[in-house]
C-alpha positions in Angstrom: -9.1 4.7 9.9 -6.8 1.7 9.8 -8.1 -1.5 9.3 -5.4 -5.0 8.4 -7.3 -7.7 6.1 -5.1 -11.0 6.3 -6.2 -13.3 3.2 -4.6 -16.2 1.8 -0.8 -15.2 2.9 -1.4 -11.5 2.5 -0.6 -8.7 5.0 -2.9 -5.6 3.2 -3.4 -2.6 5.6 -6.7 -0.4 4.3 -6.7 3.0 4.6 -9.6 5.5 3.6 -7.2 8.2 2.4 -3.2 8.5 2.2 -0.5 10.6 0.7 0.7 7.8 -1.5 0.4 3.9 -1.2 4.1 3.5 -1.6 5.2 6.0 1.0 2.9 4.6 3.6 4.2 0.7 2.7 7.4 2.4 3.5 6.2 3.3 7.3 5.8 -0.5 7.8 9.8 -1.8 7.4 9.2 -4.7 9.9 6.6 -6.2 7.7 8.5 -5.2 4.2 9.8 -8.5 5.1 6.8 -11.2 5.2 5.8 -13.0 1.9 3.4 -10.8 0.5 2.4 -6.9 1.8 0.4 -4.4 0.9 -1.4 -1.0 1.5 -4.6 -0.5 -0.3 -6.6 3.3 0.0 -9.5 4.9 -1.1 -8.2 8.1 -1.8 -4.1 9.1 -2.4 -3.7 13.1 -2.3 0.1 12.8 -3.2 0.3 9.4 -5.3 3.8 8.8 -6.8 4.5 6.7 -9.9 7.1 5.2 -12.0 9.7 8.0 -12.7 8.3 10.3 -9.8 5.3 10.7 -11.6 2.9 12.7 -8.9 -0.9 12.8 -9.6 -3.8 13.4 -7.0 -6.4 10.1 -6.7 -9.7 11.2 -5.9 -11.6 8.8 -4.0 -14.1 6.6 -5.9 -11.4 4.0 -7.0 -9.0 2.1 -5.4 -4.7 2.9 -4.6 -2.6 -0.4 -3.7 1.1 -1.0 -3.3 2.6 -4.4 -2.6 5.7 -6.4 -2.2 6.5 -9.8 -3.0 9.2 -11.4 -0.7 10.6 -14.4 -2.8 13.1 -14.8 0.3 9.8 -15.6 2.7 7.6 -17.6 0.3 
């Protein structure tokens, strides 16, 4: 389930469960490019970190990935 939240400027899709935060921001290039994006999940079964860093986030917490347009603010 996909669900968008639009607060204060922000773009945030919510997702219950995902690969990784940053690949799915990556499926979104058309709004990579408003002000302020994100992707927030419950669960991320293939998260990826600084330095390719892979771990496993089981769900009880909260994944998020954003970008900050200074071109669009």
């Amino acid at each position: 389930m996909t669900k968008n939240i639009f607060i204060n400027g922000w773009n945030i899709k919510v997702f219950n469960k995902v690969e990784s935060t940053m690949s799915e921001i990556k499926k979104y290039p058309q709004l990579i490019n408003n002000a302020y994006f994100g992707v927030l999940s419950d669960q991320q079964t293939r998260g990826v970190g600084r330095n390719g860093n892979k771990w496993e986030s089981p769900k009880g917490n909260f994944y998020f990935s954003f970008i900050i347009n200074p071109n669009n603010r």
